[in-house]
Each structure stands twice: as C-alpha cells, then as structure tokens.
MIZAFI-567153 format. One line per 5 residues: their letters; for each residue x, y, z of N, C-alpha, C. Coordinates in Angstrom, 3 decimals, m for minus. Layout:
! residues N
A> X:Y:Z:X:Y:Z:X:Y:Z | ...
! end
This chain:
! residues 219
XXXXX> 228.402:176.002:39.113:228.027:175.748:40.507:227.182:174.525:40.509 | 227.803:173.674:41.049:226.918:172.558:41.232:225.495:172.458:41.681 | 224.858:171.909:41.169:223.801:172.260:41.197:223.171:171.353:43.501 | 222.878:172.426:43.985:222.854:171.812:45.045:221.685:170.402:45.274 | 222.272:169.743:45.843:221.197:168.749:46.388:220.492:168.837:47.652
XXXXX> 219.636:168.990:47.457:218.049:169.291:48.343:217.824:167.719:49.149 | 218.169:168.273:50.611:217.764:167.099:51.344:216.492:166.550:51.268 | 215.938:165.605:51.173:214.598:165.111:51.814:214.580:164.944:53.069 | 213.788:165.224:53.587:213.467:165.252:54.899:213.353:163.715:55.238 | 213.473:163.294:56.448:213.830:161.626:56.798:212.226:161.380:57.152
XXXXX> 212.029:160.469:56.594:210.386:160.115:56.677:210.233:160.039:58.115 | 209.433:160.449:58.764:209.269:160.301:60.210:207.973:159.434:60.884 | 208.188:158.189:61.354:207.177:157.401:61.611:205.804:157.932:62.784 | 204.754:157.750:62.289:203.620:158.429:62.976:203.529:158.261:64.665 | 203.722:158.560:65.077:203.452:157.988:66.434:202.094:157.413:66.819
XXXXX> 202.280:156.476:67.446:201.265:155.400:67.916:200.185:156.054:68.648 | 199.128:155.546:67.797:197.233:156.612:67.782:197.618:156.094:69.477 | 196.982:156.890:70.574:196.391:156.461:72.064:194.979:156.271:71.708 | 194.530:154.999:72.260:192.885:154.723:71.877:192.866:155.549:72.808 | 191.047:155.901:72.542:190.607:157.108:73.233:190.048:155.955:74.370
XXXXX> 189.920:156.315:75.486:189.271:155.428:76.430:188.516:156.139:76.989 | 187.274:155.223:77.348:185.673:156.192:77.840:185.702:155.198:79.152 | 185.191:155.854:80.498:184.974:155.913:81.456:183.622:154.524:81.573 | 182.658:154.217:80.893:181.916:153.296:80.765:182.496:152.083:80.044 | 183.596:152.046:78.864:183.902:150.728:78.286:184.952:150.252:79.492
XXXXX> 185.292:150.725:80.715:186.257:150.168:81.901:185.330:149.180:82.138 | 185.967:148.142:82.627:185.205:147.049:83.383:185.551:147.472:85.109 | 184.453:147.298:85.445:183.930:147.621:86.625:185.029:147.058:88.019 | 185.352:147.711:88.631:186.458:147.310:89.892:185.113:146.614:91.004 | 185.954:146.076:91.952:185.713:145.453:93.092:184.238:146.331:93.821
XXXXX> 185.272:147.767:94.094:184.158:148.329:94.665:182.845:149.214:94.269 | 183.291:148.715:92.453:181.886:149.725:91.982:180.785:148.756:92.080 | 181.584:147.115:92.238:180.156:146.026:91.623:179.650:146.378:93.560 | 180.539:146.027:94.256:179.507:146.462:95.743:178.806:147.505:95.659 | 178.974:148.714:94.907:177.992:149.853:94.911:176.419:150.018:93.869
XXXXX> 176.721:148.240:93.161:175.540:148.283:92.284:174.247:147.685:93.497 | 173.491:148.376:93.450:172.139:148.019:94.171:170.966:147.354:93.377 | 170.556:146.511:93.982:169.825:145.456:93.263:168.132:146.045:93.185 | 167.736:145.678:91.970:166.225:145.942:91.863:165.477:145.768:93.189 | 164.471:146.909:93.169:163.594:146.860:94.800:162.776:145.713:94.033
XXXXX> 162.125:144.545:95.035:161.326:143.916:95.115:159.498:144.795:95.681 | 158.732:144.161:95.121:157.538:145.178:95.184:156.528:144.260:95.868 | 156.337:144.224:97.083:155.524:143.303:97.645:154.064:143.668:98.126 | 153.067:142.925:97.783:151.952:143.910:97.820:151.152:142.583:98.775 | 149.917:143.242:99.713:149.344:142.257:100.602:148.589:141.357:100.185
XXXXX> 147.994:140.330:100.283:147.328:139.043:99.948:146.541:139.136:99.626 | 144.957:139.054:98.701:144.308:139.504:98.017:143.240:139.044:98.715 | 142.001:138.934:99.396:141.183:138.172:99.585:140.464:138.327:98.124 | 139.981:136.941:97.575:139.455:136.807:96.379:137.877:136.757:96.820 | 137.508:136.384:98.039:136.004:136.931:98.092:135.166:137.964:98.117
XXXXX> 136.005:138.832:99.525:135.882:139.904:98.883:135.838:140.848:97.465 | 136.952:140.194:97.011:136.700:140.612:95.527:135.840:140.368:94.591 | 135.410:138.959:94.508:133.974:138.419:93.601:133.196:138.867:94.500 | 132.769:139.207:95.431:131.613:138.978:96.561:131.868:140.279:97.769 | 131.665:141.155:97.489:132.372:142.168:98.366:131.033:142.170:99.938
XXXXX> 129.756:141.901:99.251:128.648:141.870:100.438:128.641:140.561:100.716 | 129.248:139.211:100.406:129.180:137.973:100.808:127.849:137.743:100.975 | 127.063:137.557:99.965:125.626:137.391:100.355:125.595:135.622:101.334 | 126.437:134.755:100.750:126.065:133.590:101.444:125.988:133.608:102.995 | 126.763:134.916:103.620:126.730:134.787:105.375:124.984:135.213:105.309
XXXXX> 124.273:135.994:104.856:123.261:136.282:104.906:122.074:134.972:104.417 | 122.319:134.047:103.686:121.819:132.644:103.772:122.228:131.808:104.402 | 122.975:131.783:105.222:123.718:130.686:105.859:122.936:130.278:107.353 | 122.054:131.031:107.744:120.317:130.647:108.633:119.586:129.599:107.967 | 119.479:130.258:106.879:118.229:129.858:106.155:118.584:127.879:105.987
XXXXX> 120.132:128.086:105.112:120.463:126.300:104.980:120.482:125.930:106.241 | 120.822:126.072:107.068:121.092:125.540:108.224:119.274:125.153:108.573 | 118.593:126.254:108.475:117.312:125.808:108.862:116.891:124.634:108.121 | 117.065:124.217:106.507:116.771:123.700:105.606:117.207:122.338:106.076 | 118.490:122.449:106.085:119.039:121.281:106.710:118.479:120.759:107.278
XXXXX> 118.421:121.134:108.810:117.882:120.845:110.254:116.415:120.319:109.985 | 115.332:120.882:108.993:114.533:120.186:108.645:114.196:118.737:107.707 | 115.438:118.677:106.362:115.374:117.765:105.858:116.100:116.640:106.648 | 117.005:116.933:107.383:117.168:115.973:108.880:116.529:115.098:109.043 | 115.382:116.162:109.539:114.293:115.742:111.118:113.369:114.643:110.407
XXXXX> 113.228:115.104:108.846:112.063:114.634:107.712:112.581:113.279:107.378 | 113.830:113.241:107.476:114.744:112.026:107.120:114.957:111.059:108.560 | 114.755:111.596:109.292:114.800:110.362:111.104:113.411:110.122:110.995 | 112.375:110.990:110.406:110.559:110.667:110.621:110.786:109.368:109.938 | 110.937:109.421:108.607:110.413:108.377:107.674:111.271:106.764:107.997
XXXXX> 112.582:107.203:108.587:113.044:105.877:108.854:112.745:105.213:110.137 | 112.228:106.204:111.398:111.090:105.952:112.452:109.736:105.148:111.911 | 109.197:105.610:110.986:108.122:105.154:110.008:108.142:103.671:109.576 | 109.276:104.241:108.661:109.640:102.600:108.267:109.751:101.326:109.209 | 110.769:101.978:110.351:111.272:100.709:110.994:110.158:100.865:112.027
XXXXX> 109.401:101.022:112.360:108.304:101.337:113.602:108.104:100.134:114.472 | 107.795:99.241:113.588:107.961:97.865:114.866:108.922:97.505:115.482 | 110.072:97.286:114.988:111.007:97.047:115.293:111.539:98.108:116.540 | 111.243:99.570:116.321:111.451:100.382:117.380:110.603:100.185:118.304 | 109.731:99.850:118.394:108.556:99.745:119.277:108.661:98.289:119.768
XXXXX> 109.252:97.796:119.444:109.339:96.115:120.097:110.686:96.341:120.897 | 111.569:97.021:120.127:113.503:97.073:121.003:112.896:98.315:121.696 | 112.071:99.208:122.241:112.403:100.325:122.555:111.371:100.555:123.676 | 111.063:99.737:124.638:109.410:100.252:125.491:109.380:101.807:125.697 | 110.606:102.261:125.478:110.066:103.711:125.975:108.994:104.650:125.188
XXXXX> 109.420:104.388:123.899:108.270:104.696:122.790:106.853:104.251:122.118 | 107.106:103.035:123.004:105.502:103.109:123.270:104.569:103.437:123.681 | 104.812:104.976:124.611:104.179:106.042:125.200:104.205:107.082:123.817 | 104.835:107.670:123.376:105.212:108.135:122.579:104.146:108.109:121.261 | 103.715:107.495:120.792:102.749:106.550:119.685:101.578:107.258:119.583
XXXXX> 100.582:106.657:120.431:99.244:107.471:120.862:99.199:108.984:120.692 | 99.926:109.785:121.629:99.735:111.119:121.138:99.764:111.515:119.895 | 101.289:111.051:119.148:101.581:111.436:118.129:100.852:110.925:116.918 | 100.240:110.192:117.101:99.247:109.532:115.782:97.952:110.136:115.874 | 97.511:110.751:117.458:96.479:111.687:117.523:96.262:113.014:116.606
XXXXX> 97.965:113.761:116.343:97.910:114.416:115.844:98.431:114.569:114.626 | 98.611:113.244:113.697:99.468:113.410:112.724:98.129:112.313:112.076 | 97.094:111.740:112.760:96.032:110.951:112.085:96.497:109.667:111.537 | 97.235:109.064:112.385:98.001:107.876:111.464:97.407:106.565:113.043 | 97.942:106.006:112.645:97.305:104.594:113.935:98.983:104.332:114.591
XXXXX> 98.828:104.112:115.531:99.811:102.863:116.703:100.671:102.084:116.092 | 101.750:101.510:115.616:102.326:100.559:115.263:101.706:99.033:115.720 | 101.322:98.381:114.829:100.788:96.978:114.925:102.099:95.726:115.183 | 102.416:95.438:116.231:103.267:94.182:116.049:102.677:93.218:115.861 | 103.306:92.228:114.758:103.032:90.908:114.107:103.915:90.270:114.406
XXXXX> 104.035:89.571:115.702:105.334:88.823:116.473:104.543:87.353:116.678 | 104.700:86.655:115.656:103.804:85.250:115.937:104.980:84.604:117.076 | 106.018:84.579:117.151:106.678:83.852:118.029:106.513:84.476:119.663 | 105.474:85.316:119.992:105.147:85.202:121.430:103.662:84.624:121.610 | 103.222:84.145:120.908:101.819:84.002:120.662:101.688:82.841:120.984
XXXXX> 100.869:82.187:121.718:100.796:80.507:122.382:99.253:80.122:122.059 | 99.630:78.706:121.698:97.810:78.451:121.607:97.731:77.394:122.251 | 96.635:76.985:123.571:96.795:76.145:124.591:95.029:75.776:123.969 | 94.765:74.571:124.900:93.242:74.207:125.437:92.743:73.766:123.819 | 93.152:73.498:123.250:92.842:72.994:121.780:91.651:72.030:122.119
XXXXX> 90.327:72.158:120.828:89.168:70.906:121.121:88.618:70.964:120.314 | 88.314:69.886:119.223:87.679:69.826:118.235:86.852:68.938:118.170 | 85.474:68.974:118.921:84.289:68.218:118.667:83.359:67.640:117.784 | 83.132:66.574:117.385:82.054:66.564:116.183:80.304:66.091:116.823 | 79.775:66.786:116.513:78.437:67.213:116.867:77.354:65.742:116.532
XXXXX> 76.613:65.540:117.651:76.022:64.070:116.851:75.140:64.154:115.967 | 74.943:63.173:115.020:74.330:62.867:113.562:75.232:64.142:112.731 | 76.002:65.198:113.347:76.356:66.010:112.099:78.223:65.317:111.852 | 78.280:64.407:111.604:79.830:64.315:111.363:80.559:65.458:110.324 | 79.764:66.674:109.670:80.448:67.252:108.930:80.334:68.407:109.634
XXXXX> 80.054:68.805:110.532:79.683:69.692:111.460:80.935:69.467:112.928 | 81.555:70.512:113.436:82.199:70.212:114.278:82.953:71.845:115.293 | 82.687:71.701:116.329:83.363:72.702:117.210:84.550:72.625:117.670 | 84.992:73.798:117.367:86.278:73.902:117.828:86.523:75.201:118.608 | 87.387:74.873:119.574:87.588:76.054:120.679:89.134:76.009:121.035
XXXXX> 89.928:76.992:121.448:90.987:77.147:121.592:91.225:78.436:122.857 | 92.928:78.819:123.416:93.381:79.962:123.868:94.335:80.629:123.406 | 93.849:81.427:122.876:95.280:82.300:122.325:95.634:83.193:123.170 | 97.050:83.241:123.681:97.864:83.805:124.738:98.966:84.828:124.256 | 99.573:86.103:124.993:100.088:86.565:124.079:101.112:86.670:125.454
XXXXX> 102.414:86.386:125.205:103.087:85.489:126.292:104.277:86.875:126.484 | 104.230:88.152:125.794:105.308:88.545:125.572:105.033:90.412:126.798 | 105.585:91.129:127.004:105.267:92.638:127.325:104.876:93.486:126.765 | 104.608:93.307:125.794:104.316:94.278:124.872:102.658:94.128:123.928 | 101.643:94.663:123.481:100.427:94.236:122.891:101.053:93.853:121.400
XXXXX> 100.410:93.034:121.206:100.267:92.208:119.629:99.233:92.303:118.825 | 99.453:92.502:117.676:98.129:92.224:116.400:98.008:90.941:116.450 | 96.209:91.298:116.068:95.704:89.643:116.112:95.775:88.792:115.079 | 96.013:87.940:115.327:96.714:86.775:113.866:95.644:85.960:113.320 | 96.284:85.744:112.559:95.500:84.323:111.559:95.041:83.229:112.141
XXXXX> 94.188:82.668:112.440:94.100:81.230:112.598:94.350:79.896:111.815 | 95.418:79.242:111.942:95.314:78.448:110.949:95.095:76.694:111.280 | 93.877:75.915:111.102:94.128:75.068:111.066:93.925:73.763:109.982 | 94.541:72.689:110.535:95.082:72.246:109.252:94.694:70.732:109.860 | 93.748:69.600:109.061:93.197:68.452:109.402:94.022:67.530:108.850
XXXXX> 94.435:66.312:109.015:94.996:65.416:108.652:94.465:64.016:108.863 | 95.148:63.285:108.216:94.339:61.637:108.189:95.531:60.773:109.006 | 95.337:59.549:108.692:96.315:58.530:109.344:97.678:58.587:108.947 | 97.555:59.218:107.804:99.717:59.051:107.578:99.669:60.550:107.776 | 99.470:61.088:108.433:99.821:62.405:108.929:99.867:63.501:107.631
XXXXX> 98.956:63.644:106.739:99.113:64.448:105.570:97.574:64.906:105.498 | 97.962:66.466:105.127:96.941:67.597:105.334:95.992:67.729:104.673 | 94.707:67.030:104.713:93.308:67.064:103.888:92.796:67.887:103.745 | 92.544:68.806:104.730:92.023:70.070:104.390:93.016:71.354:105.631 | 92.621:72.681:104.870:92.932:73.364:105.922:91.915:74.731:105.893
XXXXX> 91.914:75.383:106.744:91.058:76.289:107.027:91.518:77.675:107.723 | 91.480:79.090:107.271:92.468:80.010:107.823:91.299:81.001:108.279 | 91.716:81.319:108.871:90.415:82.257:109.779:90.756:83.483:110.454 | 90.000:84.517:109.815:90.682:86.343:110.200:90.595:86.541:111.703 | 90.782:87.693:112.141:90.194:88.048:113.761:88.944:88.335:113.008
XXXXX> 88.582:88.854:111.816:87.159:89.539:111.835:86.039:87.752:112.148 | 86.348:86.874:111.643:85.563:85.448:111.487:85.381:85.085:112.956 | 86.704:84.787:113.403:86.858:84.352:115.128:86.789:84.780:116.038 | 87.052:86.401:115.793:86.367:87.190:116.772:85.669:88.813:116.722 | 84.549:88.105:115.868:83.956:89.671:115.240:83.681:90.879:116.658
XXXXX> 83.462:90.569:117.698:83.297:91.167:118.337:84.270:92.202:118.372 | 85.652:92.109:118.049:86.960:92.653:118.392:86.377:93.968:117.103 | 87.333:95.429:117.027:87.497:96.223:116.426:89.028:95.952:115.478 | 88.116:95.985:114.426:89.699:96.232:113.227:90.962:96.787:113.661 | 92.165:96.393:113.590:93.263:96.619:114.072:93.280:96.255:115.380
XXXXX> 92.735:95.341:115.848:93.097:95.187:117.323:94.305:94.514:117.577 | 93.885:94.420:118.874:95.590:93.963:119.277:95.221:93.068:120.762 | 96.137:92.268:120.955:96.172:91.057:122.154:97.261:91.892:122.744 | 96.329:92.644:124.157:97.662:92.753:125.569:98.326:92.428:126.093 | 99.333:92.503:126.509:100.675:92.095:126.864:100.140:90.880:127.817
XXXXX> 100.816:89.858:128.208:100.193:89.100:128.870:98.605:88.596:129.444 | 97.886:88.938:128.078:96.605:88.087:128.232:96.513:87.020:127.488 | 95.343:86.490:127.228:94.410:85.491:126.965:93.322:85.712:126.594 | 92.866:84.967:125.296:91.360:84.883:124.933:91.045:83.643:124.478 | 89.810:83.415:125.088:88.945:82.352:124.381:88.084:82.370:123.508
XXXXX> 88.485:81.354:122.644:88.303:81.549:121.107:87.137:80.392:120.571 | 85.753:80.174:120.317:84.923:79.252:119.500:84.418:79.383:117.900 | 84.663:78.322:117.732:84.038:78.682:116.171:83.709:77.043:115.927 | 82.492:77.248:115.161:82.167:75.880:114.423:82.391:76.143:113.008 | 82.554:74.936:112.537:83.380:74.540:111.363:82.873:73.499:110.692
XXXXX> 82.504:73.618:109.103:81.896:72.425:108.138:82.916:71.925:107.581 | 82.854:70.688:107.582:84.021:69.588:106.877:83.657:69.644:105.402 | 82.470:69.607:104.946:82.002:69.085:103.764:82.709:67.738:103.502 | 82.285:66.694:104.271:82.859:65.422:103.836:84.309:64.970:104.377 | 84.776:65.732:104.803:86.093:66.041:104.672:86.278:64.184:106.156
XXXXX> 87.216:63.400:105.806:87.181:62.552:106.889:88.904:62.580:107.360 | 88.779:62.785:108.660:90.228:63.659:109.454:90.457:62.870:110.605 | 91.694:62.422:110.740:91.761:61.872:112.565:92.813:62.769:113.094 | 93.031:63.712:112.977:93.843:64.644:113.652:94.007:66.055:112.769 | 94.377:67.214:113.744:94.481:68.447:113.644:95.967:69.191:113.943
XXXXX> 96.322:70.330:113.477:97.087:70.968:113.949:96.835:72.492:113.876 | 97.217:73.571:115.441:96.772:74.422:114.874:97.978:75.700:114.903 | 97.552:76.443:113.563:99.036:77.333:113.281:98.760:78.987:113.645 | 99.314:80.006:113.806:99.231:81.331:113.833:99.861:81.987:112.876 | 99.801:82.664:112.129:100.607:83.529:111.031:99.729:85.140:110.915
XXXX> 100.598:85.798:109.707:100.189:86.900:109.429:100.041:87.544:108.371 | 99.238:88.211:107.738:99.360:88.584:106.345:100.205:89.471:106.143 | 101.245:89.606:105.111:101.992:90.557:104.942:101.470:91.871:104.945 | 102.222:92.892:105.313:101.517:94.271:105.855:101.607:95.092:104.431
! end
C-alpha cells in the first residue's frame, strides 16, 4: 500500500493587522475646532499705587502747612527785593511814598533816601574875597530841588581854576559842614530851596574862576 501522501496545508497569508485607532490621535474636524473655547482672560481693576505705599496719604495732611511756607518765603522774597530796589520804587511809584513812614515805624528801619543829583539845581553862585584876607573868601549859593519828590542832601563840590581853565584846588563839603543845622539823613523837599554860606581858606591857593558840582557818596 502505498504509502499515502499527507497534504500540507496551503500556507495561508495573515490578514492585514487593522491599526487600532484612538478617538484622540483623529485630527480634529471643522466643528470640534469651533467648539474649542479659548483661555478666560483675567482682568483685574487698576491699582492705585498710593494708596498702596501711602494708604493715610500723610502729604494731604501737610499740604497747609507748604502752602503756608510757601506763601511766606514769597512774601520774604518781594520784602527784600522791595528793600533792595527801594529808590527806584519810591522815585517810579508816588504811591509808596505814603507807605514808608509807617512801615519803618514799625520794622525800625528809616525812609528811603533818594540820591537823584540830576534834579538838583544850584543858582545865585558868589565867591567873595574878604579885604587884606586874599586867602580868606565867602561863598554862598542855592540849592534847589527842582523835582516832586524829597531828595538827600548832597555833596558840595567846588572846584577853583586859573586862566587856562585847569583845576587848582578843589574842596568837597558834607551837609554836616554846610549845613550843620540840618539832622543826619536829611532830605531837600520836593520843590524847595536853601540858602547855603560858608567861608573858605585858599591857603595861597591863586584862582580866577570856580565851578560848582553836586554828587553823592556811594550808599
């Protein structure tokens, strides 16, 4: 008996694995990306930062006080440049020349002195020489104060000359010399006049003419 032959079975090809597919490795359709909702934004109110460093704001509670401070270093700052410029206000300003008097009554200070030689006039000029004294000689003058306002009293200045007109001697003379009678700091009233004498030694001095000047000592 022949010995039988035993089929082999026909190799049978595996069938093709199905990948497994998961519900998250899908890429996303049309209407799932419209259903993604976007991070909430977190908006919080504006911080006042003073409140925060400063919750009692002490500066509203000083804010009198500078203001007072102020308002005084101001007032302290218009005094001193009133001070400073004083003539000048008192010459541009007649109204404050009421003003003066009281306030120097109570602050102990004096009047503003104007030193305005250009209203100041000197008329009636005379310079006599005395007989047998040729070094001896009188002189008399008017000093006028031509302007509205009172003036400090000035310098006297005069000044002798010879034949070519050049100055041999000169001679300067306070209010206290020319007119001791007057009080220190005085002053020439608005539209007056005074008459003025003084005698005067040449010591030798030989002169055919005079001139006479007004000035002021720096203050």
């Amino acid at each position: 008996m022949p010995d039988e032959v035993k089929a082999e079975p026909e190799p049978h090809e595996a069938p093709e694995s199905v990948a497994e597919t998961h519900p998250e490795d899908e890429a996303p359709t049309a209407e799932a990306e419209a259903e993604v909702v976007p991070e909430a934004v977190v908006t919080t109110p504006p911080v006042d930062l003073l409140n925060l460093l400063d919750p009692q704001r002490p500066r509203d509670r000083w804010r009198p006080l500078w203001a007072l401070l102020s308002l005084l270093a101001l007032t302290g700052l218009i005094g001193q440049a009133g001070w400073l410029y004083r003539e000048p206000l008192y010459k541009a300003l007649p109204f404050t020349r009421s003003i003066w008097p009281p306030l120097c009554a109570q602050l102990g200070c004096k009047p503003p002195l104007l030193r305005d030689a250009d209203v100041l006039r000197i008329d009636n000029v005379v310079l006599e020489a005395q007989p047998g004294r040729p070094d001896l000689v009188h002189w008399s003058l008017e000093l006028s104060n031509k302007a509205d306002y009172p003036v400090a009293m000035p310098l006297l200045e005069l000044s002798l000359t010879n034949t070519q007109n050049e100055v041999v001697a000169r001679r300067v003379l306070t209010p206290q010399q020319y007119a001791p009678q007057l009080p220190g700091h005085a002053t020439l009233s608005a539209g007056s006049a005074m008459a003025i004498q003084q005698w005067l030694k040449l010591d030798g001095v030989t002169a055919t003419g005079y001139k006479v000047d007004v000035a002021y000592q720096q203050p």
